[in-house]
N, C-alpha and C positions, 0 to 999 in steps of 0.2 A: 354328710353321712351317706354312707354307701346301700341303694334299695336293696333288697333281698331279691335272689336268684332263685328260683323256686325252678328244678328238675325232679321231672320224674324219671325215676331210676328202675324201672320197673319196666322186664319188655311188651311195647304194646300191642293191645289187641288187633289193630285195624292197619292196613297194608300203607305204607308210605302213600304222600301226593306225587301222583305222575311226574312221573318224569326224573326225581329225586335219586340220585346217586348214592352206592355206599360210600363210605370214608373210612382212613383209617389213620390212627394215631391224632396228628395234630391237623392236619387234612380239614380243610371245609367242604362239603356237600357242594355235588354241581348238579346242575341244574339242567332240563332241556334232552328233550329225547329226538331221536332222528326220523322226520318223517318219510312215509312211503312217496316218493317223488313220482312217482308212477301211476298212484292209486288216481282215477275219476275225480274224486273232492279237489285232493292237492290240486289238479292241474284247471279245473275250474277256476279256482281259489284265485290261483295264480294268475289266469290269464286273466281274469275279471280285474285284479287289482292294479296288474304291468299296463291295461286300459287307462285304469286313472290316471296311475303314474305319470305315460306319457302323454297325455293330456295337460298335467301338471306343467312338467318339464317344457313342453310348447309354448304354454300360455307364458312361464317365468320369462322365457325368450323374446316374447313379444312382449314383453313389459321390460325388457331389458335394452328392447332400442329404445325407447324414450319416446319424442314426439315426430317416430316417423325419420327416412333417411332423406328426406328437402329439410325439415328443421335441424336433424344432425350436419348436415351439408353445409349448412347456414352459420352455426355455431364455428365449424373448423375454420370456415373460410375465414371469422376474425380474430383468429391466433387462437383459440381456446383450447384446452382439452376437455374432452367429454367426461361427464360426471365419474363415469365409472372408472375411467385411467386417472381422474385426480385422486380416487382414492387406492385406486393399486400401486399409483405412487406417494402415498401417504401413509400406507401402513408397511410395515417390514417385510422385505424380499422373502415369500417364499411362506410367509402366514396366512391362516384363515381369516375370512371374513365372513361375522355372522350378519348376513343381511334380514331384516325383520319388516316385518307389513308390508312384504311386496304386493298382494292385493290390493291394498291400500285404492279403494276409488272404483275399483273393477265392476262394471257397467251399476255405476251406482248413480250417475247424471247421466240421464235423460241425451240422445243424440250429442252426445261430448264424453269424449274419453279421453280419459286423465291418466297415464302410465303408472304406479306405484304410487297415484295420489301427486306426483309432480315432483317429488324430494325420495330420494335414498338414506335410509337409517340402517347402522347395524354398530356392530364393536369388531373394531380391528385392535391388534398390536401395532402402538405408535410408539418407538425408542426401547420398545420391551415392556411399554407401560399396553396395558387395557384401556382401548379409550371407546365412549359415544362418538358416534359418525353422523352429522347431520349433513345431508351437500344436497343442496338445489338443484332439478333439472331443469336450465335452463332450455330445454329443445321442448320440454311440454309447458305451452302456453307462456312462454317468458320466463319460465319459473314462479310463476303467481300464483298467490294461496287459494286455492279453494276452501273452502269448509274441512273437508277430509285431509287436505294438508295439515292444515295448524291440527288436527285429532293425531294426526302420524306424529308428528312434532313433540306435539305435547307428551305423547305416548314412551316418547325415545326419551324425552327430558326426566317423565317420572321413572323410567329406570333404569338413568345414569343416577338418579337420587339414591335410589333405594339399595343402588349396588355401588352408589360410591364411584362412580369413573367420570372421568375428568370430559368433557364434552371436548369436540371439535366441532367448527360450523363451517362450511366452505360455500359461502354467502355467493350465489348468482342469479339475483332474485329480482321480479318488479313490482314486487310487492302484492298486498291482496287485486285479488278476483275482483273488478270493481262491480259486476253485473250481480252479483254475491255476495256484498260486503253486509249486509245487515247480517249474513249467517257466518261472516269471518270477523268483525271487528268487536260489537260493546261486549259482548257476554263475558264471565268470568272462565269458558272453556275456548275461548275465543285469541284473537292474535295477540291481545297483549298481554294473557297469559304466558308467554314462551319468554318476554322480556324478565316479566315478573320471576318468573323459575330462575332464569340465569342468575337473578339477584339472592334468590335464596340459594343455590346450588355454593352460590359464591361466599356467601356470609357462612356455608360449613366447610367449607376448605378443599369444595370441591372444584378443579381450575374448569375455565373458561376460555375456549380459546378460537379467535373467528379469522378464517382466510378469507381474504374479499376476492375471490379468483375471477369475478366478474363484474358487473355492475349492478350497485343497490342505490336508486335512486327515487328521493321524494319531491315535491313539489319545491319543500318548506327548505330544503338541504340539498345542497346540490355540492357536489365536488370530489376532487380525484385523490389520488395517493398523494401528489406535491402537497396540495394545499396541506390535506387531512394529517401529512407528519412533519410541515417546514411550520405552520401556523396555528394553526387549529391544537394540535394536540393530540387530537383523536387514535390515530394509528400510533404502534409502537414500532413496525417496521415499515422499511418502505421496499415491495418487490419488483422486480423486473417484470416476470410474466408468471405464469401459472405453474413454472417448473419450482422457479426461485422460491416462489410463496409459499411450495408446498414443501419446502427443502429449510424455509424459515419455520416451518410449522413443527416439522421433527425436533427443530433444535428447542424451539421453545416447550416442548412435551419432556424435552432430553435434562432440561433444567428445573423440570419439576420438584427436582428430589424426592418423587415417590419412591415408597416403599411397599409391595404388597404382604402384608402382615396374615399369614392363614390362623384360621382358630378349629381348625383339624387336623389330623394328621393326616399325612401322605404314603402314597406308598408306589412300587413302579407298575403302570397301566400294561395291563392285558387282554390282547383281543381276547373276543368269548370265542368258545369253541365249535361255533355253526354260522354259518354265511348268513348273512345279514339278508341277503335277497327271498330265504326261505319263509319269511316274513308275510311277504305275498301268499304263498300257497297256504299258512298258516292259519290267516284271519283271513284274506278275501273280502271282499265286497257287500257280502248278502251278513246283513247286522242279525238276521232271523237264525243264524248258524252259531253254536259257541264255539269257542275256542278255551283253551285253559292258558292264563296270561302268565302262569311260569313258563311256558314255551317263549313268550313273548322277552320278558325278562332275561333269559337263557342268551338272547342277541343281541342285550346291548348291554352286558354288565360285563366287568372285569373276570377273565376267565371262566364264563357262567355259572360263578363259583356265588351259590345264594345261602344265608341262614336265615331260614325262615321262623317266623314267631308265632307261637300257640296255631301250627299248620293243622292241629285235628279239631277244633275247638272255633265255632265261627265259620267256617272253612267257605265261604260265598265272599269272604274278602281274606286279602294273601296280604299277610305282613314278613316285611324281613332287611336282614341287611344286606349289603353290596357294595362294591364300588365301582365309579363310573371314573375312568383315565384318573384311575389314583388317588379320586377323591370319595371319603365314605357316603353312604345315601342310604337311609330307610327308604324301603317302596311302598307306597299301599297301591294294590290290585285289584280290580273287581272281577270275578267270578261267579257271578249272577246277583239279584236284587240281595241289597243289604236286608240281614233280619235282626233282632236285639243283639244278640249273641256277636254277629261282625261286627255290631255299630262301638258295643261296648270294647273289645277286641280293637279295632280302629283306634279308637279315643287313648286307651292304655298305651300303645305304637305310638302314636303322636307324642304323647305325654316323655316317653321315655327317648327319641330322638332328641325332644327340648332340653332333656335333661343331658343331654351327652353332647349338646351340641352338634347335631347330627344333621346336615340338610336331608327335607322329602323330595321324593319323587310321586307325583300320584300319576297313574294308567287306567283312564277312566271308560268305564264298558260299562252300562248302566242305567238301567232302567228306572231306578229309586230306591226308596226304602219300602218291603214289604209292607201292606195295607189289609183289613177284617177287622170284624170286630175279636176274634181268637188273638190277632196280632196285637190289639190297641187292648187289651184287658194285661196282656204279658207285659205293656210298656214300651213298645218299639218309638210312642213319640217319646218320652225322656230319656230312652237310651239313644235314639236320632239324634234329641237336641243333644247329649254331654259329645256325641262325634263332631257336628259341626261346630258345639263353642269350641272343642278343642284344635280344629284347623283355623278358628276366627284366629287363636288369643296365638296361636302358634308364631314365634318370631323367627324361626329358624329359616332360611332360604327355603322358598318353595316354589316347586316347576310342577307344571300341569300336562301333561300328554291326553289329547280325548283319541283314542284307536278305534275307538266304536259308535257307540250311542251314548250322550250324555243327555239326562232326561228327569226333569223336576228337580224334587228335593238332592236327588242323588248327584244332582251335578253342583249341588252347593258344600254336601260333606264331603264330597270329592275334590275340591278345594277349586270351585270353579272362580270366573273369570270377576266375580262380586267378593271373592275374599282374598283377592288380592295375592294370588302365584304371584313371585318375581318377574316370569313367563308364563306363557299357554302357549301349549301349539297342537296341532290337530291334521290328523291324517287326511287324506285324501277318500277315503272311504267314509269317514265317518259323520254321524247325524248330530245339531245339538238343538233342543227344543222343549215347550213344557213338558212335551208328551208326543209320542208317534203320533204320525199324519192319520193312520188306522185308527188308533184308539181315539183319537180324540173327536174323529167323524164318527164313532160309535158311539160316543159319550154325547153327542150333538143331537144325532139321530134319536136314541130314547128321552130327549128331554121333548124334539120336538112329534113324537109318537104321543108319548105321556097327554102330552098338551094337546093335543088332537084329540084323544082321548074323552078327556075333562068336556073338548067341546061336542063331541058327540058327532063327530069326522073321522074319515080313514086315514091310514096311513099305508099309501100301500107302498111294493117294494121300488114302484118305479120313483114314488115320491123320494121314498129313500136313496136311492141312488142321485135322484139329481143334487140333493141334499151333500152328501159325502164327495162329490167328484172332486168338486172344489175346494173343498175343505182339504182333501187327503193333497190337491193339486200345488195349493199354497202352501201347509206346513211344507212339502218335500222341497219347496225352491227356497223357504225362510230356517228350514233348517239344514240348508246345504254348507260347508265347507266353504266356499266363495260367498256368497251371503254373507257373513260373520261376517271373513277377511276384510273383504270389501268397506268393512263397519269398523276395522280394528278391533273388534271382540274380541281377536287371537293376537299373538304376535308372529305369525304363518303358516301356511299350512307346510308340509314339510312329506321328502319322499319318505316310506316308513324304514328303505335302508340307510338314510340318512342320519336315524333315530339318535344311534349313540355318540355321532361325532357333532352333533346339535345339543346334545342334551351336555357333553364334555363342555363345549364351550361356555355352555350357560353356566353351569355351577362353579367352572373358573372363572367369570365374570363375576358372578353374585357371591364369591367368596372373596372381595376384594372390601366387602366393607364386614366389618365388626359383628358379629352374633350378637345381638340384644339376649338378657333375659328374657323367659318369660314367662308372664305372669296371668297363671289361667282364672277364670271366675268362680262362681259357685255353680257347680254338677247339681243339675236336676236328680236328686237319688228315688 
């Protein structure tokens, strides 16, 4: 049965959301107004942001040599090719490759540094098919697992599950860390976890397929391609060298007989209609500054062409439609703390994507959900809880962007990294934590004044201060953007012009498996 469309046909009182274009006839409303590129702000903005950027972009580089050019040196000299050419020759001439957790380790051990955690993951085009890319770097450390490897692993495994794509593994490994192995072997998030995965990936029909391009060797098993396909059994082909292997890899991707089955429609991709780099001047660096995140929207959707939903009604979160390289997407948007009114708003959005089959996009800038007791008499925790059940129960593919601050409760209805987006990825500028490094040292500070108090002690300002330094010092390095990464909390941080050609690949990745139903709970009414 078809829900009811409820328009008001009545002209309204109050002036359109910025930025919002006329329309005419069958026309959809665009989106995104032209900034002064000139003005102070913008050019602050900008330079503050093209800062991180390249910073970014540095660091990816240096995580791109691997371990160093004496261990690359080392690798070529015994016929091998380096991780990153096995896989620019494993995926199809001339395609993208989404690389994911490059962070992956980033000064997370103590005096050892581990490159992207020792292993490259992302999804290439293998024969036209979408595949998982797992390939060892053998130049960092042997290719040996550390801890934060099998977390990389494991991470690329749960979302070839969840999106259905056929894994490849391009095996040049020496196996676990042994200085580390209690924090790489018994646990169930642990190494023989990535075994276990492949055996369920495999009992759903999702293929399996390993390049030995180097050597994987154990105590208990020892032996080469002869033995492993004349006697043994074990291999199913036998290659020459790393070219051949990776040339048997296509073909056996090529005999998949996949099919990619979409359950949206399509339609032909359109850049939007402003430079993706205006992005920078836009948001900027300093999270204390707002922004209006239909400008944001405006840069990465098809033709900046938006319909937004109940845009007068809630209006501290943006719902609406889009699509992203041809494929549909609800957005939710933050535009200051959620209050009942957007949470309820929210909830509805969500509801009717699931209903349409519709994948979300969430743009998260966000402080939380309003707090008072005015606010908790109106209901904002039961109109909080029906938003987040409704992104828990939500089956529909969902991708997470944080542009800003993600911050408490707001970062869980915002469908953060505990409910399970398909992806997360997060800018360069932006913060994620319970709460600012500020408030939370202010929230610190009068418990411990209060308590002073009680004992009949000062507090004076200098207490105060030593009090906060640290506090404000720690949140800002535990809720930086590398921090996370470092953690796999994200699946990368990404430049923000990079936004919609990252977000395109993902929703064509995660539209490779099936749209579940789905099936919401009972709404706290």
């Amino acid at each position: 049965m078809w829900a009811a469309l409820r328009l008001a046909l009545r002209p309204c009182a109050r002036a359109s959301p910025a930025g919002l274009r006329a329309y005419h006839g069958d026309s959809v409303a665009s989106l995104g107004t032209q900034p002064d590129l000139g003005s102070a702000l913008y050019q602050e903005n900008y330079k503050q942001m093209k800062t991180l950027v390249n910073q970014l972009h540095e660091r990816v580089e240096h995580i791109k040599l691997g371990g160093g050019e004496k261990a690359r040196a080392l690798h070529i000299s015994r016929g091998k090719l380096l991780p990153r050419e096995r896989i620019d020759n494993l995926i199809d001439p001339g395609s993208p490759f989404l690389e994911l957790s490059q962070f992956a380790g980033y000064q997370l051990y103590d005096n050892e540094e581990v490159p992207g955690g020792g292993i490259i993951t992302g999804i290439g085009r293998v024969s036209g098919v979408e595949c998982m890319i797992i390939a060892n770097d053998a130049t960092v450390k042997g290719g040996a697992y550390y801890p934060v490897t099998v977390k990389k692993q494991l991470r690329a495994q749960e979302i070839a599950m969840q999106n259905r794509l056929p894994c490849i593994y391009l095996v040049d490994s020496g196996g676990a860390y042994l200085p580390r192995q209690a924090d790489v072997f018994p646990d169930r998030d642990h190494f023989g976890r990535t075994f276990y995965n492949q055996a369920i990936m495999s009992s759903k029909n999702i293929a399996q397929v390993k390049a030995a391009t180097g050597e994987e060797v154990s105590a208990e098993d020892l032996g080469g391609a002869d033995l492993h396909c004349r006697k043994s059994g074990v291999s199913d082909y036998c290659a020459l060298d790393d070219h051949h292997a990776l040339h048997l890899t296509r073909k056996v991707v090529r005999n998949l007989n996949y099919q990619k089955k979409l359950d949206v429609t399509t339609e032909p991709s359109e850049e939007p209609l402003f430079p993706a780099d205006e992005l920078y001047g836009i948001v900027g660096a300093n999270l204390k500054r707002n922004f209006d995140v239909r400008e944001v929207i405006a840069r990465i959707v098809d033709g900046s062409r938006f319909t937004e939903f109940k845009a007068f009604y809630g209006d501290t979160l943006v719902t609406g439609f889009a699509r992203i390289f041809g494929y549909p997407v609800g957005i939710v948007g933050n535009n200051g703390v959620l209050f009942s009114e957007s949470a309820k708003k929210g909830t509805h959005f969500v509801q009717l994507c699931c209903q349409r089959n519709i994948p979300l996009l969430f743009l998260q800038n966000i402080t939380g959900f309003m707090v008072g007791r005015e606010y908790e008499a109106e209901g904002i925790a039961k109109d909080g809880a029906k938003m987040v059940a409704a992104v828990a129960c939500a089956q529909v593919p969902k991708i997470t962007l944080i542009i800003g601050g993600s911050y408490g409760a707001g970062n869980y209805g915002m469908c953060g990294r505990a409910y399970s987006p398909r992806f997360l990825y997060i800018w360069p500028n932006a913060r994620i934590s319970v709460m600012g490094g500020e408030q939370a040292a202010n929230v610190l500070a009068t418990i411990a004044k209060d308590q002073r108090a009680r004992e009949g002690k000062q507090f004076s300002s200098a207490d105060e201060a030593a009090l906060k330094e640290p506090i404000i010092k720690k949140f800002e390095e535990e809720g930086n953007p590398y921090y996370s990464s470092a953690r796999v909390w994200d699946d990368g941080i990404i430049d923000p012009a990079d936004t919609r050609l990252v977000l395109g690949l993902s929703f064509s990745a995660a539209l490779n498996a099936p749209i579940e139903k789905t099936d919401f709970g009972i709404f706290r009414m």
